[in-house]
C-alpha positions in Angstrom: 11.7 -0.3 -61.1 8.3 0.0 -60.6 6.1 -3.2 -59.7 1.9 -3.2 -60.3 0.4 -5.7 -57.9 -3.6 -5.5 -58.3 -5.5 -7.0 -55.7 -9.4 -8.3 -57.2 -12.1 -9.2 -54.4 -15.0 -10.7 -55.7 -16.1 -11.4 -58.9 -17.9 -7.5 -59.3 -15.3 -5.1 -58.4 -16.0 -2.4 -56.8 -12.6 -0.8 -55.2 -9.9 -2.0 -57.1 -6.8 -1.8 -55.0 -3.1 -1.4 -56.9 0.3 -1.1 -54.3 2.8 0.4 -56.7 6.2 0.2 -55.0 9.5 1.8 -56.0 12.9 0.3 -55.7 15.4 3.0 -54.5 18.7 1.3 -53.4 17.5 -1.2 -51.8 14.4 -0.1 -49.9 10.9 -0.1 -51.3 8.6 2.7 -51.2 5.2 2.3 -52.0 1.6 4.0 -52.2 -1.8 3.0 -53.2 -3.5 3.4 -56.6 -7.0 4.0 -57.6 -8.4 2.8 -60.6 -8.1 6.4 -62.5 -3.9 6.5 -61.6 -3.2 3.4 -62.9 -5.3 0.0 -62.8 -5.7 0.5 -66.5 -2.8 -1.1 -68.4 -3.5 0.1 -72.7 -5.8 3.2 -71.3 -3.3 5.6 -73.1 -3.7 4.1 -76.4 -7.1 1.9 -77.0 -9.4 3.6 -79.3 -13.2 3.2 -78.3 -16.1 4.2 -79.9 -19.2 4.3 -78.1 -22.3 3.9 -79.9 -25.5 4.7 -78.2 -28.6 6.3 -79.1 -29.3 7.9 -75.5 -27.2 11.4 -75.8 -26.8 11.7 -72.4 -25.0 7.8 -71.4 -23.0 8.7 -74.5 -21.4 11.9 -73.4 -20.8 10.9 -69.9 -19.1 7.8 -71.0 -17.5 9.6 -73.9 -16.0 11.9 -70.8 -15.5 9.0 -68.3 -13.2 7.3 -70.6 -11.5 10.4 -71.5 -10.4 10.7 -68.3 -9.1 7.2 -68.1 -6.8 8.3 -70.9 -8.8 6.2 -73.6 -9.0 7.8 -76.9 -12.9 8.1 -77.7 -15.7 8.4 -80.3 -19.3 8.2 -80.3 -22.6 7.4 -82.7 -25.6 8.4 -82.5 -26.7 5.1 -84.1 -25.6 2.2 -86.3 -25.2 4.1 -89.4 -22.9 6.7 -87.9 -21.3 4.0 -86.2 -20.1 2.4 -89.3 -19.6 5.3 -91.2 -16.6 6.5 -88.3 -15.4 2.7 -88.9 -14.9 3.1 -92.1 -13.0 6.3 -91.5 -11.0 5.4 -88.0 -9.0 1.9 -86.8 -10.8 1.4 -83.2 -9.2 -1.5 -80.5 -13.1 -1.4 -78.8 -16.8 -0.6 -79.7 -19.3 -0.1 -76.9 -22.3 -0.8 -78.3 -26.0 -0.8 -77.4 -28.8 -3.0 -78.7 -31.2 -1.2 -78.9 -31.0 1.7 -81.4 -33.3 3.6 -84.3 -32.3 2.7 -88.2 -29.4 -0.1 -87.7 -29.7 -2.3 -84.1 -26.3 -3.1 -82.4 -26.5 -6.6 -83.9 -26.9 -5.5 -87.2 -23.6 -3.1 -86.4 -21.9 -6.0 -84.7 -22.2 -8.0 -87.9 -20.7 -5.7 -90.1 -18.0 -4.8 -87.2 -17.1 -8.9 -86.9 -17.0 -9.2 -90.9 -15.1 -6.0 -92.0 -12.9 -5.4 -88.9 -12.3 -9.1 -87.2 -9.4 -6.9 -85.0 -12.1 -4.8 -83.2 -13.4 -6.2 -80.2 -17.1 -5.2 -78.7 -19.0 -5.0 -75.7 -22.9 -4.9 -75.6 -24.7 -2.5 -73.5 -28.5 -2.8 -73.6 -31.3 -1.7 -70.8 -32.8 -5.1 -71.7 -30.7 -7.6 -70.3 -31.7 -11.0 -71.3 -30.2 -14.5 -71.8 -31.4 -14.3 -75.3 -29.5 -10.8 -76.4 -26.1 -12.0 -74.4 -26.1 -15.6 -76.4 -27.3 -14.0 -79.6 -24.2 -11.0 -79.0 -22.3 -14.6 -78.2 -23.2 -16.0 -81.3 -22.3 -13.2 -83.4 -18.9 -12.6 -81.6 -18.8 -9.7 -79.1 -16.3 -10.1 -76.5 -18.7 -9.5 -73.3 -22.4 -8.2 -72.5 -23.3 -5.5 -70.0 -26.3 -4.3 -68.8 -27.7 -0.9 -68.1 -27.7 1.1 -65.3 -23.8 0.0 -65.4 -21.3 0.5 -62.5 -18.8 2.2 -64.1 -15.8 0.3 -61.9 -17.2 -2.3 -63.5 -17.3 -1.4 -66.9 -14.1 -0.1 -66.6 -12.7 -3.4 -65.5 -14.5 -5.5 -68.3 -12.7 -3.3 -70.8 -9.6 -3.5 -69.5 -9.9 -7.4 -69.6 -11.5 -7.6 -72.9 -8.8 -5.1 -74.3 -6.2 -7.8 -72.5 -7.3 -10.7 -74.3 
């Protein structure tokens, strides 16, 4: 029987801590966890699409949450972004704000009407109280702002996802 017990300091995490312990007639045995062996709980079936116009953010992220054990797909934009939606079921979309030919709230629209199921994040560069009410507003799950720590991103999807 294996127990999760996940410790979280502070509101930002930053080294989330797991004890896994093992029940083996009668004595416990136990080791640490980092994030990448086993904080995530749905990692090995959530299906996230990650729209962003930067190429770079996209493929690192796209190969960050590979490794996490997350099924992933990316957009180059809006319009490709609803195209795959159209064509895929996805639990999460990762979407920045600002981006050429349809803006993440225009995609977050359509996402909210056509596919209530499929939660979003906001990422933008241009973190303001006016984008995070207006993603509010139009029903994304959270808001995060660029340059991103990964730990935390991580974390807000997992909680999103857990909702």
């Amino acid at each position: 029987m294996i127990f999760y017990v996940c410790l979280t300091i502070i509101i930002r995490v930053r080294f989330p801590i797991c004890w896994v312990t093992e029940g083996k007639k009668g004595r416990e045995h136990g080791k640490y966890l980092s994030h990448r062996q086993g904080f995530s709980r749905m990692s090995h079936k959530a299906k996230i699409l990650v729209v962003d116009d930067e190429d770079a953010l996209r493929t690192v992220l796209s190969a960050e949450l590979s490794s996490e054990g997350y099924d992933v797909g990316t957009a180059a934009d809006g319009v490709e972004a609803v195209g795959l939606l159209q064509k895929n079921r996805y639990h999460l979309v990762l979407l920045d704000i600002k981006m050429p030919n349809m803006n993440g709230f225009e995609v977050l629209k359509v996402i909210k009407e056509k596919y209530p199921g499929t939660k979003v994040i906001m990422l933008t560069g241009f973190a303001d109280l006016k984008n995070a009410i207006e993603s509010k507003k139009l029903g994304a799950e959270d808001f995060v702002s660029k340059p991103y720590d990964l730990v935390d991103l991580l974390t807000t999807i997992d909680r999103v996802m857990h909702e």
